[in-house]
C-alpha positions as CSV (number, residue, x, y, z in Angstrom):
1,X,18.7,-64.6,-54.0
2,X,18.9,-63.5,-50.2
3,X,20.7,-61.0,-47.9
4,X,22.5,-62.1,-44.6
5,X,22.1,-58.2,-43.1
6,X,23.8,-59.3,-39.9
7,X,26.6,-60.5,-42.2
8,X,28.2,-57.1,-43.3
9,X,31.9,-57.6,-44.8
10,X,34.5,-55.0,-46.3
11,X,36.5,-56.0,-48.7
12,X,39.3,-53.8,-47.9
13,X,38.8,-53.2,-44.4
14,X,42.1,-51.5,-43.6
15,X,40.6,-47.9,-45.4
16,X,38.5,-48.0,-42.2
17,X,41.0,-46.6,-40.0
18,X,41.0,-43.2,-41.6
19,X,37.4,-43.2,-39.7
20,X,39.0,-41.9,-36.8
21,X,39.3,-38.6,-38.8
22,X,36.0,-37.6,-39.4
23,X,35.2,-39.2,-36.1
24,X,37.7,-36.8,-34.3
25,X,35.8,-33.8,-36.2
26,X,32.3,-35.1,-35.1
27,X,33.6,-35.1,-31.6
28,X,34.9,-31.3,-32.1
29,X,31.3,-30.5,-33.7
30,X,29.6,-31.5,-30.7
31,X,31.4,-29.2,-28.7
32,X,31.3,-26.5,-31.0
33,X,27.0,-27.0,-30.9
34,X,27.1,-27.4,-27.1
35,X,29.3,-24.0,-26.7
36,X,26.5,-22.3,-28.9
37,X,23.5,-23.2,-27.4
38,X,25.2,-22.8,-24.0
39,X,25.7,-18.9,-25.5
40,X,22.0,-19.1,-27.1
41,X,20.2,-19.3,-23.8
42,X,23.1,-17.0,-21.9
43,X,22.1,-14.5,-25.0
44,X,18.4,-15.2,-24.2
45,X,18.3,-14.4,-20.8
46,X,20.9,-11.1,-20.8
47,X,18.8,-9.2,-23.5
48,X,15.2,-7.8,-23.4
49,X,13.9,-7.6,-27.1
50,X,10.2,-6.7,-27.9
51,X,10.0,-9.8,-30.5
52,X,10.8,-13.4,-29.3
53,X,13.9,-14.9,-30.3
54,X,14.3,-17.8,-31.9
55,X,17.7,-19.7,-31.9
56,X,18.3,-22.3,-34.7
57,X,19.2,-25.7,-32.8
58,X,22.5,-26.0,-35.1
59,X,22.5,-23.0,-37.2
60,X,25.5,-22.8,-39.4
61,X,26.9,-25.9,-38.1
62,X,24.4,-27.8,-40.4
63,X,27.3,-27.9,-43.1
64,X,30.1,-29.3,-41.5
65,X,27.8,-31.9,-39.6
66,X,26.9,-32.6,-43.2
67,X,30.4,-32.9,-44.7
68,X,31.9,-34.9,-41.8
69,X,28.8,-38.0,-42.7
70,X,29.5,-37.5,-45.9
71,X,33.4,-38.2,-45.8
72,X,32.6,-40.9,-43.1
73,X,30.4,-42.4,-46.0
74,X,33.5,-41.6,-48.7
75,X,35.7,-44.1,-45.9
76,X,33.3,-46.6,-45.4
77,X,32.9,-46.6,-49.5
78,X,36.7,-47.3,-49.8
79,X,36.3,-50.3,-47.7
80,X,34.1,-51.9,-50.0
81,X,31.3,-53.0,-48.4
82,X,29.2,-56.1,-48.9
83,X,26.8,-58.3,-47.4
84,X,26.2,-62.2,-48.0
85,X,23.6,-63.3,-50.8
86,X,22.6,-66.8,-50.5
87,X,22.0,-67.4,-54.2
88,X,19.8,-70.5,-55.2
89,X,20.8,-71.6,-58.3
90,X,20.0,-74.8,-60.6
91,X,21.9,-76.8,-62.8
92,X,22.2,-76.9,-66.3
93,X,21.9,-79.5,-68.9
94,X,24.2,-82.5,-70.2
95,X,23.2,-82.6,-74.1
96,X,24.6,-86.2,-75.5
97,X,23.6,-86.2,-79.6
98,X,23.5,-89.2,-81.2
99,X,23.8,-89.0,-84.9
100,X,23.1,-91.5,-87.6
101,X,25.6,-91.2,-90.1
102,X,25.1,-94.6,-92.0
103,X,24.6,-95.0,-95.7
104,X,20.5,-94.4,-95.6
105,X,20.9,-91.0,-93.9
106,X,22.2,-90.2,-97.8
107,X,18.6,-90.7,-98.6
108,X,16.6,-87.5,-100.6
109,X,13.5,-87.8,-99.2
110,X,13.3,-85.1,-97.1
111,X,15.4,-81.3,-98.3
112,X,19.3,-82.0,-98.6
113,X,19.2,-85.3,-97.4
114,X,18.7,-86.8,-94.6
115,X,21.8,-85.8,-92.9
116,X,21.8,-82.4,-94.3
117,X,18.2,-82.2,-92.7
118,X,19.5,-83.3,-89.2
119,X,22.5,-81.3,-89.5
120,X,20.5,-78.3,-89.5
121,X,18.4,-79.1,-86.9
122,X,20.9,-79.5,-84.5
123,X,22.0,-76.1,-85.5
124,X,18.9,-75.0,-84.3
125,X,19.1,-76.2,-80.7
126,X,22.8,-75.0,-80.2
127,X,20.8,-71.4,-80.3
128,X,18.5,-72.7,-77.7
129,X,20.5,-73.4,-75.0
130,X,22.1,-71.4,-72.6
131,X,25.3,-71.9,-72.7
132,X,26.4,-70.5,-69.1
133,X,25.4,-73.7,-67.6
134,X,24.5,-75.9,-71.0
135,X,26.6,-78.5,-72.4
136,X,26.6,-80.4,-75.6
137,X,27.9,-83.4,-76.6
138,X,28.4,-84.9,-80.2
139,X,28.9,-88.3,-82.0
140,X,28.5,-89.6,-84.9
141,X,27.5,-93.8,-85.7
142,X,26.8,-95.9,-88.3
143,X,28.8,-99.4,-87.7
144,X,31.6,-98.1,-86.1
145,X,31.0,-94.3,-83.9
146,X,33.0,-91.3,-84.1
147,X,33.2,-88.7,-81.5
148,X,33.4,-85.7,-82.2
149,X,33.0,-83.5,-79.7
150,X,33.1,-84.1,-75.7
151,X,30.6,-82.0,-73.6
152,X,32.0,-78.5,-73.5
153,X,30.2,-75.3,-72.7
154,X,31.8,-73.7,-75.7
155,X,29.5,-72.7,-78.4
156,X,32.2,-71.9,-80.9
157,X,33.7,-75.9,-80.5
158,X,30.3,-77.5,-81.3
159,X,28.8,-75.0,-84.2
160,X,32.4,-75.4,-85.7
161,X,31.8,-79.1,-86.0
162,X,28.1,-78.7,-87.4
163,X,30.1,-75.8,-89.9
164,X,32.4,-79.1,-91.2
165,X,29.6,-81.8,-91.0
166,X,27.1,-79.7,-93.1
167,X,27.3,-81.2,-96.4
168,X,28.1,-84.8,-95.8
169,X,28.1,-87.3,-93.0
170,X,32.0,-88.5,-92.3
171,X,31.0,-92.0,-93.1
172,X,31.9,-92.3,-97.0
173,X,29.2,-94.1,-98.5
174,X,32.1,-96.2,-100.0
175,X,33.1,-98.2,-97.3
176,X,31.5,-101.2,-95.8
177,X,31.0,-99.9,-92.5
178,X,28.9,-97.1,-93.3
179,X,25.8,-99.7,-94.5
180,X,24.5,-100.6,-91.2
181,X,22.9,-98.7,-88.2
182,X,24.9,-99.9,-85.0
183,X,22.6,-97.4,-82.5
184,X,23.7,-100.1,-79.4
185,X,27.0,-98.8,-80.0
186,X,26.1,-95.0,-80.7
187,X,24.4,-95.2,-76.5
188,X,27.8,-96.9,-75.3
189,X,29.8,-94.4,-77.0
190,X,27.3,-91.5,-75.5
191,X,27.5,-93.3,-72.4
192,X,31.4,-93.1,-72.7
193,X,31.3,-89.9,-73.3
194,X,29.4,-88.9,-69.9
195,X,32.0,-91.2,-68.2
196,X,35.6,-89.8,-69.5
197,X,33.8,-85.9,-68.9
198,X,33.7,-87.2,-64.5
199,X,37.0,-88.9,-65.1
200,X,37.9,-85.2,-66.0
201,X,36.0,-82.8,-64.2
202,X,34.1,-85.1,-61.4
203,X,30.8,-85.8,-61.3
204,X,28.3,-83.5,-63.0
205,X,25.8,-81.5,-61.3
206,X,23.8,-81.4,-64.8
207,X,21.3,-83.5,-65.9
208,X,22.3,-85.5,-68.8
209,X,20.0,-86.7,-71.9
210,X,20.5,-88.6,-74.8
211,X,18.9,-87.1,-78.3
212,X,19.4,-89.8,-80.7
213,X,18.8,-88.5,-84.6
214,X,18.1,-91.9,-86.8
215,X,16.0,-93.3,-89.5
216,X,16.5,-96.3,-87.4
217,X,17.0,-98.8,-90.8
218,X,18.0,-102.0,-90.0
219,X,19.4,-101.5,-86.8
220,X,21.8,-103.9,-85.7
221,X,23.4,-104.8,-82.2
222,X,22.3,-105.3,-78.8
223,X,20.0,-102.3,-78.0
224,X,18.3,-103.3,-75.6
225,X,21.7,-103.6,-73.2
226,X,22.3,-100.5,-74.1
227,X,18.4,-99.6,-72.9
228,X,19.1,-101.1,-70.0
229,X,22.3,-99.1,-68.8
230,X,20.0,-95.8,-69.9
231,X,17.6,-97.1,-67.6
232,X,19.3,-97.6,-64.6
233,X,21.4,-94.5,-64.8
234,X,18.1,-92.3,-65.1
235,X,19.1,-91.2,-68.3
236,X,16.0,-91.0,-70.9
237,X,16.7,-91.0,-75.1
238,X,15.0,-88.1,-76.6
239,X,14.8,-90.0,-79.8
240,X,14.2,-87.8,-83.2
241,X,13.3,-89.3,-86.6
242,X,14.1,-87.8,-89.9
243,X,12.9,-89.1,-93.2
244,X,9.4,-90.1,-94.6
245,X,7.3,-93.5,-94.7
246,X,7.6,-93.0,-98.6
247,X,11.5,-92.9,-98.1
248,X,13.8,-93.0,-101.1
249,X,16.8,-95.2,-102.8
250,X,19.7,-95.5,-100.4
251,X,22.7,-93.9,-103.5
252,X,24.7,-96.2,-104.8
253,X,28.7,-95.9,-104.4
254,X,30.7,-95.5,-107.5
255,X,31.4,-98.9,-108.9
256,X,35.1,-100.5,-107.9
257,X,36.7,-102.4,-111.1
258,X,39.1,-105.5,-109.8
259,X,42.2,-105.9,-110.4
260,X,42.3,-107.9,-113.5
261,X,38.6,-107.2,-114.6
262,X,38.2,-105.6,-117.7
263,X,34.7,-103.8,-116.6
264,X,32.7,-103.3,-113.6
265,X,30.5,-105.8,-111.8
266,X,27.0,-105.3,-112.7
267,X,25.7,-102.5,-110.0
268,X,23.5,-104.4,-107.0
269,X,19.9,-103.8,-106.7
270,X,19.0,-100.9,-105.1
271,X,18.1,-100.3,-101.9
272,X,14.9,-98.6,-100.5
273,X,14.8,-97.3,-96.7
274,X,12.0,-95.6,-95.0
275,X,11.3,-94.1,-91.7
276,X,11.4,-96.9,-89.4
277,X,9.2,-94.8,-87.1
278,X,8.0,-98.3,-84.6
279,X,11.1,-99.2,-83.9
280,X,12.4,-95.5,-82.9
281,X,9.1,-95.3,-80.6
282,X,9.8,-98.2,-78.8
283,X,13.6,-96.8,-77.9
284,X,12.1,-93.9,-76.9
285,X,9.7,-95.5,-74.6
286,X,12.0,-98.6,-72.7
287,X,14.1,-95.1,-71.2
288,X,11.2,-92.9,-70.4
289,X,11.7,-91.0,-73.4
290,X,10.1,-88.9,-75.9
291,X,9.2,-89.4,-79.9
292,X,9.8,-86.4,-81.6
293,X,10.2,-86.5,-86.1
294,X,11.6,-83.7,-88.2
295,X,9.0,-81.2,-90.0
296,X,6.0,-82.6,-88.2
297,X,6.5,-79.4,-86.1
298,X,9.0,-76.4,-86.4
299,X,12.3,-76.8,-85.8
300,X,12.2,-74.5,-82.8
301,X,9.3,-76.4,-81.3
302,X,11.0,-79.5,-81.6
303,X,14.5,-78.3,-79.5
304,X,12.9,-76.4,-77.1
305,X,10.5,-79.5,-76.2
306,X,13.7,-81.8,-75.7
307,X,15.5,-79.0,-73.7
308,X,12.5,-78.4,-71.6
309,X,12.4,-82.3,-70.9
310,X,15.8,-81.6,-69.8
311,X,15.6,-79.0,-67.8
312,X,12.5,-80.9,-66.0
313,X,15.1,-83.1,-64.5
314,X,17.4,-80.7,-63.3
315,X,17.8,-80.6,-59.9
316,X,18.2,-77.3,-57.2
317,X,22.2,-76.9,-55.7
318,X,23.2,-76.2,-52.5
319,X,22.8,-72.3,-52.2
320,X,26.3,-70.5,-52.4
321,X,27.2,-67.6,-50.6
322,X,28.7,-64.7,-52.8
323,X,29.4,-61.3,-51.5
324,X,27.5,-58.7,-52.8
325,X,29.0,-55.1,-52.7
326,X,26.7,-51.9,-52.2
327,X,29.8,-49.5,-52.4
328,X,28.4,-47.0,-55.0
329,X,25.2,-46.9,-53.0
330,X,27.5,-46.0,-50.2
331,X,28.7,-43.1,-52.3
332,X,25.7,-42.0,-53.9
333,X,24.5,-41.2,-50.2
334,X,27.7,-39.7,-49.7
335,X,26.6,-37.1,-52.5
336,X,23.3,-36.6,-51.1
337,X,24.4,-35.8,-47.5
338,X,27.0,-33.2,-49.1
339,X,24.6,-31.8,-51.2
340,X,21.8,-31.7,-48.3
341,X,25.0,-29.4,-46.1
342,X,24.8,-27.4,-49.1
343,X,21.2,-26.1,-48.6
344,X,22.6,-24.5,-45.2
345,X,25.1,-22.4,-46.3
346,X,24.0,-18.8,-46.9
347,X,24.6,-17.3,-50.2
348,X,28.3,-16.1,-49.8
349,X,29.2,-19.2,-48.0
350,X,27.9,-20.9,-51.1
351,X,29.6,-18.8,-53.7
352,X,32.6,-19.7,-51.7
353,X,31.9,-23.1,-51.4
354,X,31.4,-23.2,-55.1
355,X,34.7,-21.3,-56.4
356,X,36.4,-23.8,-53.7
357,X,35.2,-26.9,-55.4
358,X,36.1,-25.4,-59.0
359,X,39.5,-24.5,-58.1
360,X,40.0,-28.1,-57.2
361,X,38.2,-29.9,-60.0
362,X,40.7,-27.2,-62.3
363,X,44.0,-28.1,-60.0
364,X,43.3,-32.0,-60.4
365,X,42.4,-31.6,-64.0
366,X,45.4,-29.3,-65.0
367,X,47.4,-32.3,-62.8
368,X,46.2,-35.1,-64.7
369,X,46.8,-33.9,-68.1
């Protein structure tokens, strides 16, 4: 941040007509100083004395010099002063989260599941960002996607939704949809997402980044389009896996009787899913991304290297001019020039000074209440 000194403004400037008061008194003061040195030297030359004299320049007039500044510096206070600060600031962030939600993030191969595992992660890197300048972004895909929450700078909107999406992932294991991994359609939807928020509020000054959570089993759809538009809209996929190469049986839904059957089918053989960990690293890398995977390092770790990825790419703003007020400076060197007078007065000028200043402190008080 810098100062503009040549660029003093007053907030109020219309107080600054009352400096004609204490300017009328400093003009009275000077004559009262030139009438007494005038009388110094006529003094000087009409008396013999054995012991040189030695005039004081302004003698007693020390104190009302003093209080004259020091209401000048009361006016000038009132006013409000300022001066320009060009401050240099940066922009924040555009978090997009991509989260799996289809039937193998059910898997219990890592504590929870797989989605309870994520879920709390994400909780984690809501309390690393800054959420002056921050925004975060939320959907959910399995087949179909679900967003959840737009990009808001509101903390309270996206750990409300990680509060309702802790125990299970919206995608009912039941239904057909949920047994597929669509992550084309997860980008578009992210993509979306960044468009509708400068439909809304305009272009973004932030830098936006995908973080896509996945096992990434049996991805379907047309990533790499998806890649593609990533690519040439400078936006890199953070991508973060979650699950283990030993994986675990995807859970079966409860068994559906037809209409007219008198038992269940036979249940279908179940499915095994493991980390798809190549496939994940090759997303990562066709949009300039990074690999990360859940418990290979501390949560912490983890969010603060996608944010600081983030923040690499964030770029410097125009500086903006704010007006920075010094008022109480103002007044606290009105208080030192009063007290300064204060040193000149002799000590019955003081003890008068003193009960004067009581008697108004006990007026105003007895006024106020």
């Amino acid at each position: 941040m810098t100062f503009n000194l040549e660029t003093i403004q007053f907030a109020e400037p219309l107080w600054l007509w009352l400096l004609l008061a204490p300017g009328l008194l400093l003009i009275l003061w000077l004559r009262r100083v030139q009438v007494r040195q005038r009388d110094a030297r006529r003094l000087s030359r009409a008396r013999q004395v054995p012991v040189l004299e030695h005039f004081p320049v302004l003698g007693p007039a020390l104190f009302p010099l003093c209080l004259i500044l020091a209401t000048a510096l009361i006016v000038v206070a009132l006013a409000r002063p300022g001066v320009v600060a060009s401050l240099v600031r940066k922009g924040g962030i555009d978090l997009v989260i991509l989260l799996d939600g289809s039937a193998s993030m059910h898997v219990k191969d890592v504590p929870g599941d797989r989605w309870q595992r994520s879920v709390r992660f994400l909780r984690v890197m809501g309390d690393a960002l800054r959420w002056d300048d921050d925004r975060i972004a939320l959907t959910l895909f399995a087949r179909i996607a679900a967003p959840q929450v737009r990009l808001t700078r509101d903390p309270n909107t996206y750990f409300f939704f990680l509060d309702n999406l802790s125990e299970k992932s919206p995608f009912p294991i039941e239904d057909e949809t949920t047994w597929d991994t669509n992550i084309e359609l997860g980008i578009d939807w992210g993509m979306r997402v960044i468009d509708k928020d400068a439909e809304i509020r305009g272009k973004s000054k932030n830098a936006p980044l995908f973080v896509l959570i996945s096992d990434g089993q049996s991805w379907s759809g047309v990533v790499e389009q998806s890649l593609k538009r990533c690519r040439d809209r400078s936006i890199p996929v953070m991508v973060v896996g979650v699950g283990t190469m030993a994986g675990g049986i995807i859970p079966e839904p409860p068994p559906v009787i037809p209409s007219g059957a008198r038992e269940a089918p036979p249940p279908p053989s179940p499915v095994h899913s493991t980390l798809d960990r190549g496939s994940l690293r090759q997303i990562a890398t066709a949009t300039g991304g990074t690999y990360l995977e859940l418990d290979r390092d501390t949560d912490v770790n983890l969010s603060n290297v996608i944010i600081d990825a983030a923040r690499r790419r964030v770029t410097s703003l125009p500086p903006e001019p704010r007006m920075e007020e010094f008022s109480w400076q103002v007044l606290s060197a009105a208080a030192v020039v009063a007290l300064a007078g204060l040193l000149a007065l002799r000590r019955t000028e003081l003890a008068i000074a003193f009960a004067g200043v009581a008697l108004t402190l006990a007026t105003l008080s007895g006024y106020l209440l």
